[in-house]
C-alpha positions as CSV (number, residue, x, y, z in Angstrom):
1,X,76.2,91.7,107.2
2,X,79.6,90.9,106.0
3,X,82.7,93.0,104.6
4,X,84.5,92.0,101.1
5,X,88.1,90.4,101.7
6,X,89.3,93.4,99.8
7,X,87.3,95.9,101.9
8,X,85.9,97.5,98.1
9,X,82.1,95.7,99.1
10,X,79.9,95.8,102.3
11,X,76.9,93.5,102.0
12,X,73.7,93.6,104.1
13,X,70.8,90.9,103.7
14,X,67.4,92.4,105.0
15,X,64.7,91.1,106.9
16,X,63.1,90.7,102.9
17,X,65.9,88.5,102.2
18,X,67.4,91.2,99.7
19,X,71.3,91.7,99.6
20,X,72.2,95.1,99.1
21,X,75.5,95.6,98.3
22,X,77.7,99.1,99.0
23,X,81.1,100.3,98.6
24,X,83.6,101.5,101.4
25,X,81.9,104.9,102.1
26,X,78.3,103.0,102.1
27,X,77.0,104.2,99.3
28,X,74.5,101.8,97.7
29,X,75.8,100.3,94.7
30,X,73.8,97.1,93.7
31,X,71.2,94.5,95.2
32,X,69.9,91.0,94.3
33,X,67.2,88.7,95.8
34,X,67.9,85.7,97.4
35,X,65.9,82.3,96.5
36,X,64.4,79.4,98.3
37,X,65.7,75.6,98.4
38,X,62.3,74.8,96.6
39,X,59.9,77.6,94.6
40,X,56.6,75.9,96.1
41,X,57.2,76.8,99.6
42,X,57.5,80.7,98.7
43,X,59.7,83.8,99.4
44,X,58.9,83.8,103.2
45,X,59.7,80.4,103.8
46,X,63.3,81.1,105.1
47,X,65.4,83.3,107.3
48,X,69.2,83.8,106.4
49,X,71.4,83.0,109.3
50,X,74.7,82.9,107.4
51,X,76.4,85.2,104.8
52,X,80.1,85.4,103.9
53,X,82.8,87.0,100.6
54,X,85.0,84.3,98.6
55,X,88.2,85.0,99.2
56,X,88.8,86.8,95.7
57,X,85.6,89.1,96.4
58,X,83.4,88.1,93.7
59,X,80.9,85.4,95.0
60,X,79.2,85.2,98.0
61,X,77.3,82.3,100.1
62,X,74.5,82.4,102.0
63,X,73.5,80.3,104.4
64,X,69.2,79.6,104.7
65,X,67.3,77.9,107.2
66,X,65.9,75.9,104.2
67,X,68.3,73.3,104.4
68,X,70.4,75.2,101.4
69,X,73.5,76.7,100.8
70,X,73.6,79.5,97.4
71,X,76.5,80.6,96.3
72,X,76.2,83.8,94.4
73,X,78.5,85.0,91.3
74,X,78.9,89.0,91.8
75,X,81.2,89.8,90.1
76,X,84.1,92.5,90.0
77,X,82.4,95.0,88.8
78,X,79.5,97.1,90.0
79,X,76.3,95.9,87.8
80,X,77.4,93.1,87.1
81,X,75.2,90.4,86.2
82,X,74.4,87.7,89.5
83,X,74.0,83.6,88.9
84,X,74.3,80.8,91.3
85,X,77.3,79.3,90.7
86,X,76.9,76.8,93.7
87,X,74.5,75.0,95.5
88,X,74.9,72.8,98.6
89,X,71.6,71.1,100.0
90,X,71.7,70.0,103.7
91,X,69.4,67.8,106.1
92,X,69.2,70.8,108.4
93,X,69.0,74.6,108.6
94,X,72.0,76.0,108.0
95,X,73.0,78.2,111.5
96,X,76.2,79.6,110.6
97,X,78.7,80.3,107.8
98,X,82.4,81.4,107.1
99,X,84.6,81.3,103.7
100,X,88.5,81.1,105.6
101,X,90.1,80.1,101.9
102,X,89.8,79.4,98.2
103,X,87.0,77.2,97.1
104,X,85.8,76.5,100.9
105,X,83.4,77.0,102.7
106,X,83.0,76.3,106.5
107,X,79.3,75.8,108.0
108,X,77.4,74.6,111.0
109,X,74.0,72.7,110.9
110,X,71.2,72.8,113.4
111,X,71.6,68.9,114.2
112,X,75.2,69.3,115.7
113,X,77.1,69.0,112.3
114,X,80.4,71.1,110.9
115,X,80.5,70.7,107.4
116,X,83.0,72.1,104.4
117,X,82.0,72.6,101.3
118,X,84.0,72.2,97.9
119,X,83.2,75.9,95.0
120,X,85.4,73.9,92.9
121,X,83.8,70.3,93.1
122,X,80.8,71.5,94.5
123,X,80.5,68.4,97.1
124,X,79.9,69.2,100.9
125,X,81.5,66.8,103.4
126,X,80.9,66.3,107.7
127,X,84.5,67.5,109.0
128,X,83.2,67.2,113.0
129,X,79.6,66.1,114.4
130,X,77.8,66.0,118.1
131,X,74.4,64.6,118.9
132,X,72.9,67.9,119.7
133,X,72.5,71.5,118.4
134,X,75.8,72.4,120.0
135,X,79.1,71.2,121.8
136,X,80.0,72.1,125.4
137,X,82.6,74.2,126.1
138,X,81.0,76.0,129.4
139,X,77.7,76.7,130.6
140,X,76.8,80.5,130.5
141,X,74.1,81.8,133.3
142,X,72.0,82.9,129.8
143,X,71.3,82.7,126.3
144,X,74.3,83.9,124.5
145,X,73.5,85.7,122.0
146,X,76.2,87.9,121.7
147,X,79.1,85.3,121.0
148,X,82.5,86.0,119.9
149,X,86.3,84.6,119.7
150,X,89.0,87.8,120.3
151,X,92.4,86.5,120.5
152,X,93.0,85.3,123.9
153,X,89.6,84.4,125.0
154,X,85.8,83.9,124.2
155,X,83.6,86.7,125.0
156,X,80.0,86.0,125.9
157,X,76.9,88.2,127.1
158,X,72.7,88.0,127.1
159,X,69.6,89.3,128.9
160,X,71.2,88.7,132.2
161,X,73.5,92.1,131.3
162,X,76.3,90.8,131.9
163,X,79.6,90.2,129.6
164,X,81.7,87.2,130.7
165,X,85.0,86.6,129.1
166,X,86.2,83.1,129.1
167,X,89.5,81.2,128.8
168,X,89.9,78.6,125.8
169,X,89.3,75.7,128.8
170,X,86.0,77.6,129.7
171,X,87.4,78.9,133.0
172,X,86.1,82.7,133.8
173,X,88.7,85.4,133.0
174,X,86.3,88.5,133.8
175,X,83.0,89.5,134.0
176,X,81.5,93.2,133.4
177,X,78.1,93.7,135.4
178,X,75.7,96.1,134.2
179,X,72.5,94.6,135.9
180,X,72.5,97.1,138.1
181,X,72.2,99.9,135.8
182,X,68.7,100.8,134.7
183,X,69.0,102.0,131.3
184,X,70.7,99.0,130.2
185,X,69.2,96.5,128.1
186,X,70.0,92.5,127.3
187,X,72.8,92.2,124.9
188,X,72.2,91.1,121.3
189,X,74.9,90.7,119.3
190,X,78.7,90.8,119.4
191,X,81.8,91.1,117.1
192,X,85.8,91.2,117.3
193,X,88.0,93.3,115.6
194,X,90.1,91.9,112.7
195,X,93.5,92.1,114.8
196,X,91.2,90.7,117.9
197,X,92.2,93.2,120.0
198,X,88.8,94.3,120.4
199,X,85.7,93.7,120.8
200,X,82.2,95.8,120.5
201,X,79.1,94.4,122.4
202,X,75.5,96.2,121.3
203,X,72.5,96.1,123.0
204,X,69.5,99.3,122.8
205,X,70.8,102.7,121.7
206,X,74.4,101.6,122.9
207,X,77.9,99.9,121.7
208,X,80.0,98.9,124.6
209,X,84.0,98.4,123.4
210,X,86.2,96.2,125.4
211,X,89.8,96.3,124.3
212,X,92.6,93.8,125.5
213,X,95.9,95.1,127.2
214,X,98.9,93.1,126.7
215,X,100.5,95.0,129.5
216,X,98.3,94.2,132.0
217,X,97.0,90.4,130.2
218,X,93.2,91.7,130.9
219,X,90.2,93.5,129.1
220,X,89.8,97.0,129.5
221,X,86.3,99.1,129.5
222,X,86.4,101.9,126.9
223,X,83.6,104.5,127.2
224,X,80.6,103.4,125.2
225,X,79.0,104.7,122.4
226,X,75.0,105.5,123.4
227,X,72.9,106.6,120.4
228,X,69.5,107.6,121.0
229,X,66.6,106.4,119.0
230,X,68.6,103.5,117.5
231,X,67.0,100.8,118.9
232,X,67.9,97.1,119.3
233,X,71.3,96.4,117.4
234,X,70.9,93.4,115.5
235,X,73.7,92.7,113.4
236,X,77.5,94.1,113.8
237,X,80.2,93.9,110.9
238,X,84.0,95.1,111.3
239,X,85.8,96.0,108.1
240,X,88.8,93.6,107.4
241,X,91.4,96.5,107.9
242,X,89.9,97.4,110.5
243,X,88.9,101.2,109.9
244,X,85.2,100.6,110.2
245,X,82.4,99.1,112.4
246,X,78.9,98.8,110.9
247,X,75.8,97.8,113.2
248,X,72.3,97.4,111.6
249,X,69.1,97.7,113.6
250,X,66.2,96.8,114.2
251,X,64.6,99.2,112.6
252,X,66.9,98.3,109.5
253,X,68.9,101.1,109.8
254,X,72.8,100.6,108.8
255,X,75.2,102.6,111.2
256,X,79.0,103.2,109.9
257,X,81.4,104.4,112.7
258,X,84.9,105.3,112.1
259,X,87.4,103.1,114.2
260,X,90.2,104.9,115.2
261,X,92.6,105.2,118.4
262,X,94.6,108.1,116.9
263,X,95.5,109.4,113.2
264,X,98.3,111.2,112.0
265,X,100.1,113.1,109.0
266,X,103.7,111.9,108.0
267,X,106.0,114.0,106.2
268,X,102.9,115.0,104.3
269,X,102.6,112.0,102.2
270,X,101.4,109.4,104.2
271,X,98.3,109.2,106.7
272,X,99.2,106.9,109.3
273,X,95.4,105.6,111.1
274,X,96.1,103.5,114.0
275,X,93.1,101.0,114.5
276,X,93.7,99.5,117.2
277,X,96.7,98.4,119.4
278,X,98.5,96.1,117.0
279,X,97.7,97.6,113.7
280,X,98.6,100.5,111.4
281,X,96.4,101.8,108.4
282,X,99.2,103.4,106.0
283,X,98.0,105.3,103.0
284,X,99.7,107.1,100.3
285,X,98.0,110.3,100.5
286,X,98.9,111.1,96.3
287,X,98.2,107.4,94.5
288,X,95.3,106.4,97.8
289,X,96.6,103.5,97.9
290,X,96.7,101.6,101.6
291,X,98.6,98.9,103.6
292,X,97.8,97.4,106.9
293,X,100.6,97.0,109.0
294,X,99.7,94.3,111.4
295,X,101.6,92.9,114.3
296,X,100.7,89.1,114.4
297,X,101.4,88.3,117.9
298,X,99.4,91.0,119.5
299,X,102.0,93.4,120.3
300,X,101.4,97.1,120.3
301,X,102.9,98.7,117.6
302,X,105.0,102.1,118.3
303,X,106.3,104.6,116.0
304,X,105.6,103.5,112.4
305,X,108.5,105.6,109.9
306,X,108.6,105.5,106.3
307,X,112.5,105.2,105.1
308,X,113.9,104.6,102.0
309,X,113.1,107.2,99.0
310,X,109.5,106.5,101.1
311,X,109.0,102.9,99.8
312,X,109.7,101.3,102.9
313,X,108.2,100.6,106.1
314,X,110.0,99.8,109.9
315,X,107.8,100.2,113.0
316,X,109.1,98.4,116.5
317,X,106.5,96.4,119.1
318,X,107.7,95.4,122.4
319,X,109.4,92.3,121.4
320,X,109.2,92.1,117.3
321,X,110.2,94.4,114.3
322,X,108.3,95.0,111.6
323,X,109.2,95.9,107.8
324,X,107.7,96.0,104.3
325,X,107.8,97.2,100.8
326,X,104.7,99.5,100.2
327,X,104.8,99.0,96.5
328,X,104.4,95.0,96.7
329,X,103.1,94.8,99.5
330,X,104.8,92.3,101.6
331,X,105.3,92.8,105.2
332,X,107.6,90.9,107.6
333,X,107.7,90.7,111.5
334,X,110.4,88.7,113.1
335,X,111.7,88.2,116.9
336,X,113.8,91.4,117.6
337,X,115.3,92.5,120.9
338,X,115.2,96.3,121.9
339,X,118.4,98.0,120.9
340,X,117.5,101.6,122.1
341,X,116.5,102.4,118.0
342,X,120.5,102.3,117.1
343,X,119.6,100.0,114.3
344,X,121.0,101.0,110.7
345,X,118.6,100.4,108.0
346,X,119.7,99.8,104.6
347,X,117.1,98.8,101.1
348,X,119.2,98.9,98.1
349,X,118.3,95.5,97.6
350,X,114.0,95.1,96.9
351,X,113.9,91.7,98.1
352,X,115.7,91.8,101.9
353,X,116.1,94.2,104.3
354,X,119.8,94.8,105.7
355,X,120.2,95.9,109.5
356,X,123.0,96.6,111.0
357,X,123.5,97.2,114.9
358,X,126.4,96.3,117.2
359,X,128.6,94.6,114.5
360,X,126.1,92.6,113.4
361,X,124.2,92.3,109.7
362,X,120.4,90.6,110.0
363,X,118.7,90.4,106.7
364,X,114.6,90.1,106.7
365,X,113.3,88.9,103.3
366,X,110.3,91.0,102.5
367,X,107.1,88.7,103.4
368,X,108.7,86.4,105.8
369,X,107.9,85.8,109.1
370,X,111.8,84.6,109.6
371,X,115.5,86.1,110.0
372,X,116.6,85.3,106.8
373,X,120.2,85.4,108.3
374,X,123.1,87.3,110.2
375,X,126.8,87.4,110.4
376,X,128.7,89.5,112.0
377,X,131.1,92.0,110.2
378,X,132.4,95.9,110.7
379,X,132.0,96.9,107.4
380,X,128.2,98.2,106.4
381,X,128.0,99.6,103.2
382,X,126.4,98.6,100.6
383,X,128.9,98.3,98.1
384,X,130.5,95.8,100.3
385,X,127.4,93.5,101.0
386,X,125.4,91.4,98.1
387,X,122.1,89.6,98.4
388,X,120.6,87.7,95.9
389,X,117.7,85.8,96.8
390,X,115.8,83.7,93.8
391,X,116.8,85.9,91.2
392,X,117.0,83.8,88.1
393,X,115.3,80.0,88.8
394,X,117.9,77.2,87.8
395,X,116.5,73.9,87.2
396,X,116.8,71.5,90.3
397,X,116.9,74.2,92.5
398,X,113.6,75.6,94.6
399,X,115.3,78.1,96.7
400,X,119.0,79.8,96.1
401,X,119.9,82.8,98.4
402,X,123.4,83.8,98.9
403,X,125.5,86.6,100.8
404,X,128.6,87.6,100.3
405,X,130.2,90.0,102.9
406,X,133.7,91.3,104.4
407,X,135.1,89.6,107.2
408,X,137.4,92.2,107.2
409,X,139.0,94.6,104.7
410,X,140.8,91.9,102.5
411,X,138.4,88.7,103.1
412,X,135.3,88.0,101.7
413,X,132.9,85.5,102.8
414,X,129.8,83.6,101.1
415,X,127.2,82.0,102.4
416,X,124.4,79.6,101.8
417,X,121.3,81.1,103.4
418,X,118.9,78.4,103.2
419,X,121.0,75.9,104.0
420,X,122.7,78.0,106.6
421,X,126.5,77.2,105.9
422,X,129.9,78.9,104.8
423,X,130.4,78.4,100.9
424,X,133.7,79.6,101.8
425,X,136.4,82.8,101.6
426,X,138.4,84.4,99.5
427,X,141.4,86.1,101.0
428,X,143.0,89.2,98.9
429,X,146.3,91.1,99.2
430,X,145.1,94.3,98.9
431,X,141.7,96.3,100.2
432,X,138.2,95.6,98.3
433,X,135.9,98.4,98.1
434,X,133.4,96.5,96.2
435,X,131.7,93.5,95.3
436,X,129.0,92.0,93.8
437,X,127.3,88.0,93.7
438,X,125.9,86.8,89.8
439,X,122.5,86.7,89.6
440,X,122.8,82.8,90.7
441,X,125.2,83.9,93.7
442,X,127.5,81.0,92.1
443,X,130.0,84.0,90.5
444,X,131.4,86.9,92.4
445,X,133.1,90.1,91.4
446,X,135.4,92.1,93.3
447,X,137.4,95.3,93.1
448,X,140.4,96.0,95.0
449,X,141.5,99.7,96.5
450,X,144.0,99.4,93.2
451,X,141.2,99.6,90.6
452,X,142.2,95.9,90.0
453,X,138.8,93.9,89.0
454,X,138.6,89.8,90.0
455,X,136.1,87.6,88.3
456,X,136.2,84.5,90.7
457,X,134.7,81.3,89.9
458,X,135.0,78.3,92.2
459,X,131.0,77.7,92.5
460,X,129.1,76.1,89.7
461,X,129.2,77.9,85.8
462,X,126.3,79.9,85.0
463,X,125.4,81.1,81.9
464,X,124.6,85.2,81.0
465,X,125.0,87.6,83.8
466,X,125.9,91.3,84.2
467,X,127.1,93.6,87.3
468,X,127.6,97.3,87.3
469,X,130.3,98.4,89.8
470,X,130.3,102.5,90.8
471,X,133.2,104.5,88.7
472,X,136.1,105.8,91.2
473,X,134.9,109.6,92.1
474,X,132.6,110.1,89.6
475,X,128.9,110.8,90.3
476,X,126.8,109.0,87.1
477,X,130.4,107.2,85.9
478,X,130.1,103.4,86.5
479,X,132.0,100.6,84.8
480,X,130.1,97.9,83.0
481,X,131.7,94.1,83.2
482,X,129.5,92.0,80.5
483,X,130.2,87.9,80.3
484,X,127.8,86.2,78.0
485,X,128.4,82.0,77.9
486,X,131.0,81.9,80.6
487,X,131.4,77.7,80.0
488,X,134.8,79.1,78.3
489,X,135.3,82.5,80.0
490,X,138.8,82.6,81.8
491,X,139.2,82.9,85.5
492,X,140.7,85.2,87.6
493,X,140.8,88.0,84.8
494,X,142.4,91.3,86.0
495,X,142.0,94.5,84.6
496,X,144.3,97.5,85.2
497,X,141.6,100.0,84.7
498,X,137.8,99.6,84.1
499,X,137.1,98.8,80.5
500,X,133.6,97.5,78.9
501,X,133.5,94.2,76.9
502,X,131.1,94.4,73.8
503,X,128.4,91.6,74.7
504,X,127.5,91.3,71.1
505,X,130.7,89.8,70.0
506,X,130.7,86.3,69.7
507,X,134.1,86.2,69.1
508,X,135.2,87.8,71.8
509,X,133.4,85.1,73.9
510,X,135.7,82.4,73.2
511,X,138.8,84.3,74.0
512,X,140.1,86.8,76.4
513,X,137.7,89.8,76.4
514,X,139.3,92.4,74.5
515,X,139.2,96.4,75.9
516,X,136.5,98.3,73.6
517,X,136.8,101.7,75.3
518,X,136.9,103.7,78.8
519,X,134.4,104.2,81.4
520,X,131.1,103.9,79.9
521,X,128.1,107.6,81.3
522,X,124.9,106.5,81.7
């Protein structure tokens, strides 16, 4: 069994070596046979062992104990018509299979071999080889068949009933006993949850569920799930977000169990379904749309809020902070200290996050993993803080992110944040109450407590740029500074009052702008 990257497709291959193919709430959708290496030997002459989604959801490969490797063109769309794009022939059965990234494909052979395989050049190649079936990591007292990696160690168990959690150097780390309990059967199969914080173990009419502590740097018991009359559980498959758990059977039965330490409501718009320790199901209860907040170290995730006319999201772990833009998608987690939840959030810019706590400004670009900077300064607000990060691509230049701030109420600072360095200051004689970096962050404008605007240059010309700075006292009122071709534009204009400079004049371009009118109502 095996789940779609984008959690739309669940597949199942039967014991007829037929892939049926269902959607999220396991309804069946579509189904197409799988073929052998060679038509002569027959539809019985092979077992599949391995079955896995491209990374784009629209092929699959399966792995056959006919030396062969298919890969299967599905499709977006259910009904859509299925070809073999790919096929890999091997000099042994094929015993496992996984599809990590674009194009390839990662497989084990029966004769010892780890192998990757090339959708795009459709060439296979021997990335790591042993002499035998498998390599030695630690002898278990059994069989293992039910095998799995969770985060911090490798969780094994077999007829012996017993489940045995190892170290990544093979030394014991627990061991669960349950030889002593009579209506216990040998273990069959085994699977970790996507944020491996988890990890379900099934044997006959039962699903035992161990779950990691980071408190406590052990596995836990949870109570287990007995289902009479279900038999031997063959096959187990845990959604990619991590909502559902699906065990088939030996009776070829497909179970679907919801996975969920706790669900809530928030503010009526969001359902919030926490899956397991480290990661948050969010859903927008009008458009159904979902994102999975995911702490990538482990941590537990506490309160998750929703901020920001409910675009944003900020949830704390024990050691981390997490934030990201719900509509695209990006999340971010980076180092963070407790500070009692005294942080200031701010998102009036869509590509960073500004937080502000104890004096001190940290921005977090939306999809980074890193602090994309901080400074210290007293004066949050922002109307006194610009970002601009890869707004407008200049030749020659991968990455350009600036900030300009207040070191205090008359001095403004800019700085270089991938480089990070001081561009430098610019000291005023009376108080700013706004300011605002080009597009480029090479050009900043500034206005003083006097209504007195400065275009200051210094950094590199640019060419076409536009700023809109808020009208004194006037909800709706703003004051609109055009400057088209600014290799001739003048520096250090100042205005007595906000005016608005017509950017269709060409004329006025190669001159001193001329005053067109008042404040311009939008």
């Amino acid at each position: 069994m095996a789940w779609s990257y984008n959690n739309a497709k669940f597949a199942v291959c039967t014991v007829d070596r037929v892939v049926l193919l269902y959607d999220e709430h396991g309804e069946r959708r579509d189904k197409f046979s799988t073929k052998p290496a060679d038509a002569k030997y027959g539809r019985k002459s092979y077992m599949v062992k391995g079955m896995a989604f491209s990374p784009d959801s629209t092929k699959i490969a399966i792995g056959q104990t006919d030396n062969i490797i298919y890969v299967y063109k599905i499709g977006e769309e259910w009904g859509d018509k299925k070809v073999i794009c790919n096929k890999f022939i091997q000099t042994s059965a094929v015993t496992c299979l996984l599809w990590p990234a674009e194009n390839i494909i990662v497989f084990g052979l029966a004769e010892g071999k780890v192998r990757l395989a090339n959708a795009k050049t459709n060439k296979s190649s021997t990335i790591y080889g042993t002499d035998s079936f498998v390599g030695k990591l630690v002898t278990h007292p059994c069989p293992p068949y039910a095998l799995t990696w969770a985060s911090s160690s490798i969780v094994a168990a077999g007829c012996d009933k017993k489940i045995i959690a190892y170290g990544k150097e093979g030394h014991v780390i627990q061991t669960f006993d349950y030889s002593r309990d009579p209506l216990e059967k040998e273990f069959t199969t085994a699977v970790t949850s996507p944020g491996g914080q988890s990890v379900v173990i099934g044997s006959y009419d039962r699903l035992r569920v161990l779950n990691w502590s980071p408190r406590r740097s052990a596995w836990e018991e949870a109570k287990p799930k007995e289902i009479a009359h279900l038999y031997t559980i063959t096959a187990l498959a845990w959604k990619r977000d991590g909502s559902r758990l699906c065990a088939g059977t030996l009776c070829g039965g497909v179970e679907q169990f919801d996975c969920c330490l706790r669900r809530s409501i928030y503010k009526n718009r969001f359902e919030m379904t926490y899956v397991g320790p480290s990661q948050v199901i969010v859903k927008n209860l009008s458009t159904g749309t979902r994102v999975v907040l995911k702490s990538h170290y482990g941590y537990e995730i506490d309160e998750v809020k929703i901020l920001g006319k409910e675009r944003y999201l900020v949830a704390h772990t024990s050691d981390t902070l997490l934030v990201g833009d719900l509509n695209s998608n990006k999340l971010s987690e980076v180092a963070w200290q407790g500070s009692g939840g005294n942080e200031k959030f701010f998102f009036d810019n869509e590509n960073v996050c500004m937080i502000f706590n104890a004096g001190e400004l940290t921005l977090v670009e939306y999809g980074s993993n890193e602090i994309l900077g901080s400074v210290r300064t007293e004066f949050m607000n922002p109307h006194l803080i610009s970002v601009r990060i890869n707004e407008r691509r200049q030749r020659g230049m991968e990455e350009n992110k600036r900030l300009a701030y207040l070191i205090d109420i008359k001095t403004i600072a800019a700085v270089d944040l991938v480089g990070g360095y001081n561009i430098g200051t610019i000291s005023h004689d009376s108080k700013i109450d706004w300011l605002e970096l080009n597009e480029t962050g090479h050009k900043l404008l500034f206005r003083d407590k006097k209504m007195r605007v400065r275009w200051e240059t210094g950094m590199p010309r640019v060419r076409g740029v536009s700023w809109a700075c808020p009208g004194a006292g006037k909800v709706g009122v703003t004051a609109l500074i055009w400057c088209l071709l600014l290799d001739t534009c003048h520096e250090g204009i100042q205005l007595l009052s906000p005016r608005c400079f017509n950017p269709l004049d060409t004329a006025q371009h190669r001159s001193t702008p001329t005053a067109l009118g008042p404040l311009v109502t939008f």
